[in-house]
VMD Tcl script that draws the C-alpha trace (Angstrom):
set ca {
  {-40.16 -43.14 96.31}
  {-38.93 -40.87 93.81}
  {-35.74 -42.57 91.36}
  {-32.37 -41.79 93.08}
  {-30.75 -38.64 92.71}
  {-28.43 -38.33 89.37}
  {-24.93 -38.36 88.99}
  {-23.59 -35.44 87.88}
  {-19.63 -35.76 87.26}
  {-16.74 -33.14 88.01}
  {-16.49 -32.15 84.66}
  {-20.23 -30.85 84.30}
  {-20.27 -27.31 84.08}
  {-22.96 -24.76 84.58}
  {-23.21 -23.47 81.02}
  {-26.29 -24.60 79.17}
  {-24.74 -25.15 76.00}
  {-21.69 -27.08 77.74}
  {-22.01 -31.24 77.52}
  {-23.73 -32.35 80.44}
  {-23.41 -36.14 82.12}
  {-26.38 -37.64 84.48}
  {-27.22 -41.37 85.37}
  {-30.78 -41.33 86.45}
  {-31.37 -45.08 88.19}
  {-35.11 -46.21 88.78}
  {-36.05 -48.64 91.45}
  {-38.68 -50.11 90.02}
  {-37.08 -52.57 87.15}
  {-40.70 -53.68 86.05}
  {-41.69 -50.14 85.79}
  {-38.43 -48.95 84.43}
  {-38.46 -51.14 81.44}
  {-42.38 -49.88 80.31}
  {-40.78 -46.25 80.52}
  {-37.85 -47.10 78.33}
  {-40.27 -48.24 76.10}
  {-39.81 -51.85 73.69}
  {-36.76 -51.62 72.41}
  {-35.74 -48.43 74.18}
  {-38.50 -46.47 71.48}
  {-39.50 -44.07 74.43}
  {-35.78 -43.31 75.01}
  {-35.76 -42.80 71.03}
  {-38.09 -40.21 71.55}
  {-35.97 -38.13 73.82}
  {-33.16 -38.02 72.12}
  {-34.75 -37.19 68.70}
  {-37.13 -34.55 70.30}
  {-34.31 -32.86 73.05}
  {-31.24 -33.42 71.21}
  {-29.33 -35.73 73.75}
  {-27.94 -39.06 74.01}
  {-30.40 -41.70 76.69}
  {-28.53 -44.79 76.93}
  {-30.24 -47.54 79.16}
  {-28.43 -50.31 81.00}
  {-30.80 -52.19 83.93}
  {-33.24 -50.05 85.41}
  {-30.09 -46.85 85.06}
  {-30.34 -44.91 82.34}
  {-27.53 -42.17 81.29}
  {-28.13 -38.87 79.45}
  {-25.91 -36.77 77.88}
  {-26.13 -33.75 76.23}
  {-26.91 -29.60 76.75}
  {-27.36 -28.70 80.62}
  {-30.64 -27.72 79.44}
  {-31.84 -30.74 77.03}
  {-30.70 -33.19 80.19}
  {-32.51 -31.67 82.61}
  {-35.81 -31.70 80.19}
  {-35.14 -35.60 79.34}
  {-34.63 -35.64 83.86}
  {-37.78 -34.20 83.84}
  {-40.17 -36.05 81.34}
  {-38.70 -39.45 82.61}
  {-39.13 -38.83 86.26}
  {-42.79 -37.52 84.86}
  {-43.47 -41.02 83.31}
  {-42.36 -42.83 85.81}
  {-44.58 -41.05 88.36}
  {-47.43 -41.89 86.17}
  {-46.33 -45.16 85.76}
  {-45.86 -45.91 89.88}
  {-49.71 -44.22 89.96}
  {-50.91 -47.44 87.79}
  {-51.46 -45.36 84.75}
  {-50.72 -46.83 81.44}
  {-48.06 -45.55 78.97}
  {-48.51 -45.02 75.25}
  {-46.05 -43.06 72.93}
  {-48.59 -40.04 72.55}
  {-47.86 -39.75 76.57}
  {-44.36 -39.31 76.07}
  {-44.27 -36.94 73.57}
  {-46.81 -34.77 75.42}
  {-44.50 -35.20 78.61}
  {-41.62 -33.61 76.23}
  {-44.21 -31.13 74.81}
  {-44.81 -30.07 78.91}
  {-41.02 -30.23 79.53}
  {-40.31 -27.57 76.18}
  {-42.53 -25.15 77.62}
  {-42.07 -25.20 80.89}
  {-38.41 -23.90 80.03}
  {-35.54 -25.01 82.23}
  {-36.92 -25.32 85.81}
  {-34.09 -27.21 87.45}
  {-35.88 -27.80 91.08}
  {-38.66 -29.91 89.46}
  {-39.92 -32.34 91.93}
  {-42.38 -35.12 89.70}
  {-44.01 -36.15 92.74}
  {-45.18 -32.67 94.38}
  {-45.34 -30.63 91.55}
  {-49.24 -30.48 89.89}
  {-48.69 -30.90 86.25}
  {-49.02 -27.75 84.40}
  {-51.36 -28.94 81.62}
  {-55.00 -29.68 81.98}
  {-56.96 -33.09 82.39}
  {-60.16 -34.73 81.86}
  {-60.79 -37.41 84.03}
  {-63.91 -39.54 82.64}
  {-64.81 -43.13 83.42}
  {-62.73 -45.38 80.73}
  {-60.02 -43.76 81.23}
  {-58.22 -39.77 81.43}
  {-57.44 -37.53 79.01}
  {-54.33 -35.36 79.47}
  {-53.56 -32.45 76.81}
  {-50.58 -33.23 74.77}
  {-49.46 -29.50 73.50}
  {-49.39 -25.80 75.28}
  {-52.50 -25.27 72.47}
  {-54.31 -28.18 73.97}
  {-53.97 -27.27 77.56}
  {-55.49 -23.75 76.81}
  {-57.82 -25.06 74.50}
  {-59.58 -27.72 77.39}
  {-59.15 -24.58 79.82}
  {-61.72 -22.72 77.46}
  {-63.91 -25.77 77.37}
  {-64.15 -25.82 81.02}
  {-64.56 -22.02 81.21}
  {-66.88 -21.03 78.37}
  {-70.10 -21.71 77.35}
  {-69.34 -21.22 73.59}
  {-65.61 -22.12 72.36}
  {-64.21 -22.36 69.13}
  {-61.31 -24.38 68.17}
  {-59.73 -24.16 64.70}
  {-56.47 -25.31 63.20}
  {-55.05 -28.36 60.86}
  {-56.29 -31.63 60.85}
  {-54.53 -34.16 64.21}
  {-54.59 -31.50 67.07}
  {-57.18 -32.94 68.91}
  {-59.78 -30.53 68.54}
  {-62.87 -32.82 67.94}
  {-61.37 -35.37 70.09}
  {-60.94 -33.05 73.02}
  {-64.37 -31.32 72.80}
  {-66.21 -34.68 72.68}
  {-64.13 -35.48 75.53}
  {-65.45 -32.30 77.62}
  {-69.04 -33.46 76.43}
  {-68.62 -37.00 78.11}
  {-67.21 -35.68 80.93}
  {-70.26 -32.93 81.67}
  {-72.87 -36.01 80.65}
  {-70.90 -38.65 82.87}
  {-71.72 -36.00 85.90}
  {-75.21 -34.89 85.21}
  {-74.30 -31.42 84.67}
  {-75.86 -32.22 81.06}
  {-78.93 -34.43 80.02}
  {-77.32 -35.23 76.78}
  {-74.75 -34.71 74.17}
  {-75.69 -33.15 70.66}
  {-73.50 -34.08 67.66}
  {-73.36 -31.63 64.93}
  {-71.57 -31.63 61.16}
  {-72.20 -29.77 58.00}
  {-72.47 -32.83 55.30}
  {-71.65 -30.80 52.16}
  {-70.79 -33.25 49.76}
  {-74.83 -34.21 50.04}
  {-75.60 -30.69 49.61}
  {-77.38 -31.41 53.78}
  {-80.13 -33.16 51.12}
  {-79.81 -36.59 52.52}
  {-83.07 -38.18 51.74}
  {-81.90 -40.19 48.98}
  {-79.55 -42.08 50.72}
  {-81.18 -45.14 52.13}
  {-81.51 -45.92 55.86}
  {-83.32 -43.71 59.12}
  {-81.40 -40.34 60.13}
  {-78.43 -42.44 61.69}
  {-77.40 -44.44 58.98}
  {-78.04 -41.54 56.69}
  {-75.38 -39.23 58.61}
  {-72.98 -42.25 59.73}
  {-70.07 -42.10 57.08}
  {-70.02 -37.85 57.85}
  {-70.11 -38.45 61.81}
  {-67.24 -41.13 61.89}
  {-64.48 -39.29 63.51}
  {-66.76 -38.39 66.37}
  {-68.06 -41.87 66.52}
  {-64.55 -42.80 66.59}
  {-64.06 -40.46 69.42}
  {-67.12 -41.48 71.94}
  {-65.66 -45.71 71.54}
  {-62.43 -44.12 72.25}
  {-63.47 -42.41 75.27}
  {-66.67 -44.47 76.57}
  {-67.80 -48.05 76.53}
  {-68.77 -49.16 73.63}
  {-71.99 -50.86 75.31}
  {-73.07 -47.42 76.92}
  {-72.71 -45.09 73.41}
  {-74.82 -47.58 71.61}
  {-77.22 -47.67 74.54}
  {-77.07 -43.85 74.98}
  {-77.96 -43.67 71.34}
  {-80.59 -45.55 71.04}
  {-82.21 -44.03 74.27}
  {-81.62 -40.00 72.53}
  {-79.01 -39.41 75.53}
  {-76.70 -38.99 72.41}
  {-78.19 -37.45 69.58}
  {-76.34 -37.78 65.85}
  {-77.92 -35.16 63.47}
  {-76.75 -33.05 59.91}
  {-76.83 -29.68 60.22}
  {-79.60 -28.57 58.44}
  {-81.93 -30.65 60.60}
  {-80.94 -27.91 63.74}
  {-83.21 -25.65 62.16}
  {-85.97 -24.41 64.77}
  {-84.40 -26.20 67.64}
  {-83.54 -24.74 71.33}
  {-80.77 -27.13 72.92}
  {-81.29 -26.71 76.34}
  {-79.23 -29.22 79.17}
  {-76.88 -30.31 76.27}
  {-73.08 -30.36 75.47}
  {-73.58 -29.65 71.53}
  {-70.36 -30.13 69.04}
  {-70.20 -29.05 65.62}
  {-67.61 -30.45 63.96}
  {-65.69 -29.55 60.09}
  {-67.56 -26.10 61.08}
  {-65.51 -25.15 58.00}
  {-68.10 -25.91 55.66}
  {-70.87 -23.82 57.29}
  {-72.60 -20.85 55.10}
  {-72.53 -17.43 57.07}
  {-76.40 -18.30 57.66}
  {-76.01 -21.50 58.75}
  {-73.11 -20.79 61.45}
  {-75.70 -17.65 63.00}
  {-78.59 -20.48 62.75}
  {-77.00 -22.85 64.92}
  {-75.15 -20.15 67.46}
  {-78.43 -19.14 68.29}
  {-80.04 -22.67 69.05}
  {-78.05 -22.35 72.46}
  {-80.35 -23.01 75.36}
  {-80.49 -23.02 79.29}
  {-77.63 -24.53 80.95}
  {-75.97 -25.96 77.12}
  {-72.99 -25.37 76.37}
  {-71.13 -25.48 72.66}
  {-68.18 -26.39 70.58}
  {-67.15 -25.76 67.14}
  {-64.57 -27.01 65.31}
  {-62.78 -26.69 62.03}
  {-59.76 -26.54 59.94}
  {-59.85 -22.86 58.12}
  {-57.82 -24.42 55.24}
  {-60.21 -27.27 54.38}
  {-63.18 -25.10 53.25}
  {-65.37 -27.47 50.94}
  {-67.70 -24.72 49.98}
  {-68.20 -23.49 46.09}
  {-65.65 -20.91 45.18}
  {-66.80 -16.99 46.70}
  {-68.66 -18.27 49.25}
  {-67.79 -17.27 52.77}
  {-67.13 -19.83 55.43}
  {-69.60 -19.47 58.50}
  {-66.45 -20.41 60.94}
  {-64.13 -17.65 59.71}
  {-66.93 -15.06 60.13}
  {-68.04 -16.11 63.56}
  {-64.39 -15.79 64.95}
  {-63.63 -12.73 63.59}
  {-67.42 -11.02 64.84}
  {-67.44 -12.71 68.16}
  {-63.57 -12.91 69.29}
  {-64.42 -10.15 71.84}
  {-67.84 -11.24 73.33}
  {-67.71 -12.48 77.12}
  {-68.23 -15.75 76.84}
  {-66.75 -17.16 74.20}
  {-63.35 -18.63 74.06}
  {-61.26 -19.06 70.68}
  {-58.57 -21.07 70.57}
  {-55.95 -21.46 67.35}
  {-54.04 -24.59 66.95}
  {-50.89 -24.49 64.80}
  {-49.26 -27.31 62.85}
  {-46.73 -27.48 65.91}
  {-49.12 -28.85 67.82}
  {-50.10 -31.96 65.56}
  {-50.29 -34.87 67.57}
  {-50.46 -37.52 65.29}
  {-47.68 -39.11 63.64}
  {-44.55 -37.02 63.19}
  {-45.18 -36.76 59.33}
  {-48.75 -35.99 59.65}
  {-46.81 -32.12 61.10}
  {-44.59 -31.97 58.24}
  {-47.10 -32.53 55.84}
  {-49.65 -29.59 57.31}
  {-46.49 -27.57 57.21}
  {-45.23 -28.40 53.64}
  {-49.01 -27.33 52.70}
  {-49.14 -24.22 54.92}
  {-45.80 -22.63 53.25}
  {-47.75 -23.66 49.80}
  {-50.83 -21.34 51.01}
  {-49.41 -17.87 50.09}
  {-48.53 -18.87 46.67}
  {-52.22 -19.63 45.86}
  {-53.81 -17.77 47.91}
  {-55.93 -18.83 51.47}
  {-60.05 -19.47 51.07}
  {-62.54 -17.12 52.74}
}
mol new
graphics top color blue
foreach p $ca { graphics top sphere $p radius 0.5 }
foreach p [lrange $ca 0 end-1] q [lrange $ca 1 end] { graphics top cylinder $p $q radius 0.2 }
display resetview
């Protein structure tokens, strides 16, 4: 069952700017106290994010505010609670994408939680699924699904590695891949690693972590270190792609940033039968001497128009990390015409 129907006094009035009064009650107390969140922080959210007042009292809970901002917090609560009856956990990152949804889906006052699909994508692996967070992210794992080669660029903590390795886990989890390539550009060793000691792995560790970071998140730990040590997950620098054809793989470059021009068409063209790639970077984050041209930036601009490929452009809006992580990439974004962007 769907919570109860809310209360909307006499005095509520059709305008969307007029104060609007609804008592949302949840039958579920158990269920209702997770979606208030410990010490009401979920609730928090909404009102900081939709501008209205979500007081809580028992498993009722009264909002108050803009016609429109109450029937966006109606919506992303009866959301969460759906997810919550399905036996799906909870975490603060679901919330705010369930506000995220709510913003752009605009006022749509005969939302029903439990017969309307959600409008963003998912990725449904073993551990656990992955929903996007952001309109960016939902068009961004639509490419992934769609294209064989997708690039996704934008500031650091919109999910861009994490989403592409999540793709790649999905595709290997049902055979439609033999194995999963992982890719990155290690410029501060000039890709001249053979002075650092340990074999290939250890050698490339500390400039793979976020994407190690991402395959514990999303898999079991026991069946990435297996899958590494059997080749079904390959770790390797960039320069070691040379003279390779990746055929039956999900491949993922990541901090693509830091590719030469050359190196960028080098490992476009290892693509193989049945493989399929992702590249990701943050434009602004070039590590590459001064004058020289970022492979990323080139290969968007020359291929934006090939069948095929998908490009997808994530904004400091759609940081999902915490809230200052956005104001931060923002802060530095309004410092970039002032000095001037990097090729």
């Amino acid at each position: 069952m769907r919570p109860s129907d809310p209360v909307i006094p006499p005095a509520a009035v059709s305008d969307e700017t007029a104060t609007t009064q609804i008592v949302l009650a949840f039958e579920d107390n158990k269920l209702a106290s997770v979606l208030f969140g410990q010490y009401g922080q979920n609730l928090a959210l909404v009102e900081r994010k939709l501008g209205v007042k979500a007081e809580s009292r028992g498993n009722h809970v009264t909002l108050e505010g803009s016609r429109g901002g109450v029937e966006q917090a109606r919506r992303v609560l009866e959301s969460l609670y759906e997810q919550l009856k399905r036996g799906r956990d909870l975490t603060s990152g679901d919330v705010d994408g369930a506000i995220r949804q709510a913003i752009a889906q605009g006022s749509l006052f005969d939302f029903d939680p439990g017969q309307q699909r959600a409008a963003f994508e998912e990725i449904n692996l073993r551990k656990r699924p992955v929903r996007a967070r952001t309109a960016a992210q939902d068009a961004y794992m639509r490419a992934l699904k769609r294209n064989s080669l997708v690039f996704g660029t934008g500031p650091a903590g919109t999910g861009k590695t994490w989403l592409a390795v999540a793709q790649a886990i999905q595709m290997f989890e049902r055979k439609e891949v033999d194995r999963i390539i992982l890719s990155r550009p290690a410029v501060e060793a000039g890709e001249r690693l053979g002075f650092l000691p340990g074999d290939m792995r250890e050698k490339v560790d500390p400039y793979l972590r976020p994407i190690y970071d991402a395959l514990h998140d999303l898999m079991d730990v026991r069946i990435v270190e297996r899958a590494l040590e059997q080749g079904d997950i390959e770790i390797a620098p960039l320069a070691f792609m040379r003279g390779r054809t990746l055929a039956n793989a999900a491949v993922i470059l990541d901090e693509a940033q830091n590719t030469t021009s050359m190196q960028m068409k080098m490992f476009l063209t290892r693509l193989g039968e049945n493989s399929r790639m992702f590249v990701t970077g943050d434009p602004s984050q070039v590590d590459l001497p001064n004058g020289q041209v970022s492979g990323l930036a080139e290969a968007v601009r020359l291929l934006k128009d090939v069948e095929g490929v998908g490009i997808v452009e994530f904004a400091a809006g759609d940081v999902i990390r915490h809230e200052l992580v956005q104001r931060i990439v923002e802060a530095y974004d309004r410092a970039i015409p002032a000095r001037g962007p990097r090729k």
